[in-house]
N, C-alpha and C positions, 0 to 999 in steps of 0.2 A: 504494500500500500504506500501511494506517495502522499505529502503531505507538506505545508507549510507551514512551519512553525511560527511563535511570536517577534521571533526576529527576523523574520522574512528569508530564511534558508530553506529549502526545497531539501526534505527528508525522505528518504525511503527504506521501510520495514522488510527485512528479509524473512522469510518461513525459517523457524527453530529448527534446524535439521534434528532436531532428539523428536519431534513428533512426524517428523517424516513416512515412515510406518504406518503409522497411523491415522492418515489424513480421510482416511475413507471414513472412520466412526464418524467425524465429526457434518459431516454430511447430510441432508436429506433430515436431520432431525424432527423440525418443523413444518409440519403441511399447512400450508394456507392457503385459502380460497375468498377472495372478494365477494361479500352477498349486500348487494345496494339495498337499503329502505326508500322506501318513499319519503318517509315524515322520521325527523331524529328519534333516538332510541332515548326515553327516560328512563328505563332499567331493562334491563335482563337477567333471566335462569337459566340454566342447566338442571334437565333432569336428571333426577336419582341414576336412572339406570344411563346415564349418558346417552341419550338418542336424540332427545329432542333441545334445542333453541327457543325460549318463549319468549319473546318479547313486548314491552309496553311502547308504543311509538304517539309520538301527540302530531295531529295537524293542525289544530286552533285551539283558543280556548273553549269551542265548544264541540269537536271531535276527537276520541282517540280510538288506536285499532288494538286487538291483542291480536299476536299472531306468532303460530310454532310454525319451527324448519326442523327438519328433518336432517341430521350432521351426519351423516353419511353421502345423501345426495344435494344437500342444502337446498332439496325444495320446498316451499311453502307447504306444509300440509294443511294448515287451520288459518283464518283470520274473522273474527270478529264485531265489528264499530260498537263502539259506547259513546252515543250522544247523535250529535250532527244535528239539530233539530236549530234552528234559528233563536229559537228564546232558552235555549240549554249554556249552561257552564259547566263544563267539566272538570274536575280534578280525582286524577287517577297515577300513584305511583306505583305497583307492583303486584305480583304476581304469588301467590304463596300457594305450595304440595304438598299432597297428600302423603303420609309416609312410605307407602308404595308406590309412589309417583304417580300415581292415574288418573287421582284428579287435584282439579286445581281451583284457585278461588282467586277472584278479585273485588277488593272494597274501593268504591267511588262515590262519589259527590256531583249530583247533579243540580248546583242552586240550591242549596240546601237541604234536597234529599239526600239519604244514605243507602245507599244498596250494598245488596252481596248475592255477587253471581257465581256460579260453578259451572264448569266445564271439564271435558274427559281427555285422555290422551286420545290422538290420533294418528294412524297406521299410516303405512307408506302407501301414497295413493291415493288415499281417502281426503278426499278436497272440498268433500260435498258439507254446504252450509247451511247452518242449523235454522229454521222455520223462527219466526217471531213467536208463535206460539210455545214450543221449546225452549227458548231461551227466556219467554215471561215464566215457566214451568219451575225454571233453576237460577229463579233470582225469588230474593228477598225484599221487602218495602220495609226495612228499618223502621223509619218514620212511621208508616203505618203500625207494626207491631211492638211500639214502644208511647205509640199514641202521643208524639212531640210535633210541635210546628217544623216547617222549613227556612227557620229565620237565621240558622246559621251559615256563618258567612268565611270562607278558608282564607287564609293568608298569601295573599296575591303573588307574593314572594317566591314563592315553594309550592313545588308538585302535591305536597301532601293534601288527601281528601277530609281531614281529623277524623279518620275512621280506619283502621287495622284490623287483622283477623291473622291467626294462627290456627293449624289443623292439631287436635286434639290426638287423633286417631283418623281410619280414612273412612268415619262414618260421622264423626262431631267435631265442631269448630269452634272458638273461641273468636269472638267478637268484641268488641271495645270502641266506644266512640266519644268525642267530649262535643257537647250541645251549646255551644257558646255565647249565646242568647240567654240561656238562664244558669253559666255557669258550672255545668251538672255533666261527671263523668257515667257513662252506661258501661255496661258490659254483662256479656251471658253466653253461655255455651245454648249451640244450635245444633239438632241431629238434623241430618242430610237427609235420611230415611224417612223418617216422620213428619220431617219438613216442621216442626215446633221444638218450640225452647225447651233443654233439658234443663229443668230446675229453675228456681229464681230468677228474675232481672235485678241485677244490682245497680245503685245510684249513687252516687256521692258526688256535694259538692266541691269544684275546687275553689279555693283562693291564689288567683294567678291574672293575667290579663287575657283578654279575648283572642291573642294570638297565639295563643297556648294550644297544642295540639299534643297526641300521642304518636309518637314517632315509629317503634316499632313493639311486636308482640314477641316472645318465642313462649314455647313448650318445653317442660325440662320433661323428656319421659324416668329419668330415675327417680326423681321424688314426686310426678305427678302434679305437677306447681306450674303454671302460666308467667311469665314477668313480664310484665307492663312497662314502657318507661315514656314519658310524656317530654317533649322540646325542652320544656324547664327546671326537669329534674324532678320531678314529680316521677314515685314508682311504685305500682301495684304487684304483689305477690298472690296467687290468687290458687286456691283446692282444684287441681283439673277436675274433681269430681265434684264438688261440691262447689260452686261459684260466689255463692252467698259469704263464706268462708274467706275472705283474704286480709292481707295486711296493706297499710298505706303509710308511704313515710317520706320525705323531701329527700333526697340522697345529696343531690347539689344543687350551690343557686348558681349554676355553669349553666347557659345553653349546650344542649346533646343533640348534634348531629349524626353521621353514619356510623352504626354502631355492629357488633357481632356478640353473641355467647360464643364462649370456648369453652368445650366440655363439660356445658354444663353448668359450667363453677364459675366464669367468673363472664365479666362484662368487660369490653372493651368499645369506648366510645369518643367518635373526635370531635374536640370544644373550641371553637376557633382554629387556632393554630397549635392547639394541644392537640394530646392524646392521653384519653383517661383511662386507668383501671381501675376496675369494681368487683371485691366479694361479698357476701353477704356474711354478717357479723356473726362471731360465734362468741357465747357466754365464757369468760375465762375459768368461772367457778364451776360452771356444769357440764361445758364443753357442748351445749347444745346452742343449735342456729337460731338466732334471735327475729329470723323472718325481715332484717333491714340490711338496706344495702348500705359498704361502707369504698 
């Protein structure tokens, strides 16, 4: 490789003869293939089983598509539209699976409504699109079965819809939303099956400002506990079985941007220009976890 350095001298790199030999490993490592969108990507998945590409793509503020490829042939299998309607505002960030991969859920914001819709994996080949019918079949009306107005209004800033969901198992989900017109966080596990709330709808008010949202959800499946954490450090611990059942405590007065669990155990999330870690506090006299995040 030639190269010109800071002092304007004309450099050139010779190959290490010690890896001579071996110049073929390093080859061919990386396959890549160009696959255009139409409308920019606001997030992407990889399924479980590595097959499919889901993506979230927005065209206005009042359309977005979901749409799988297929990574072996990188063709479209599935796409979507959430919204397009001329008096619609959409805000829709991501995509969240089932632990078997097959199915999937998306939480969005249409002007104040909250929905939750599911959809299946799709086969190679299978392009065919799902009937309006169908798809009003395996969506949810939030606002309707929590009986709240549509007076909330999301933070223009940010893709987020104040609405998350997490798969329980691949037949119940965890839901969460903050109603910011009166203040008031929701949350409830939903069966897919039964299509009705398993257990309780829980409420609680926060003290926070109106652009306060719940950023992400996960599921711990070892202790069966949901974690909530909300933009302003607001965080719920909650019974995956039991929903009524949780704990609530400020962790930080940090804004929490993109965040991950690892293993379970801990929380890692980034605050401006930081980067935070989070476990949850254990008693030093009992050795038992105190249900708060520290």
């Amino acid at each position: 490789m030639t190269y010109v350095n800071t002092q304007g001298v004309t450099v050139t790199n010779k190959p290490n003869p010690r890896f001579k030999n071996y110049s073929g490993v390093f080859k061919n490592l990386v396959k890549s293939t160009n696959v255009v969108t139409m409308w920019p990507i606001v997030s992407m998945i990889i399924t479980y089983d590595s097959s499919k590409a889901i993506t979230v793509t927005k065209a206005n503020d009042r359309e977005y598509f979901v749409k799988q490829y297929d990574l072996e042939t990188y063709e479209l299998t599935f796409e979507e539209k959430i919204g397009g309607g001329q008096d619609q505002y959409i805000k829709l960030k991501e995509v969240e699976q089932s632990p078997d991969g097959k199915k999937y859920a998306i939480c969005y914001n249409d002007d104040g409504k909250f929905f939750l819709r599911i959809f299946g994996k799709r086969g190679k080949g299978d392009t065919e699109k799902r009937e309006d019918s169908e798809i009003k079949d395996n969506e949810l009306d939030i606002n309707a079965l929590l009986k709240i107005n549509n007076y909330t209004m999301c933070n223009q800033t940010f893709p987020d819809p104040f609405v998350t969901c997490t798969f329980i198992n691949n037949d119940k989900i965890f839901v969460n939303l903050f109603h910011n017109f009166d203040m008031k966080h929701y949350h409830f596990i939903y069966d897919l099956n039964r299509k009705a709330v398993d257990g309780d709808i829980s409420i609680r008010e926060l003290v926070c400002t109106k652009k306060n949202f719940p950023y992400r959800c996960f599921y711990n499946d070892e202790k069966n506990e949901i974690y909530s954490f909300y933009r302003q450090g607001q965080a719920f611990i909650i019974n995956g079985s039991k929903s009524s059942d949780y704990s609530f405590d400020r962790m930080t007065e940090m804004d929490l941007g993109q965040m991950y669990l690892i293993y379970n155990s801990a929380l890692i999330a980034r605050s401006s220009s930081d980067i935070l870690f989070f476990k949850i506090e254990v008693d030093e006299d009992t050795e038992e976890r105190t249900r708060k995040w520290k």
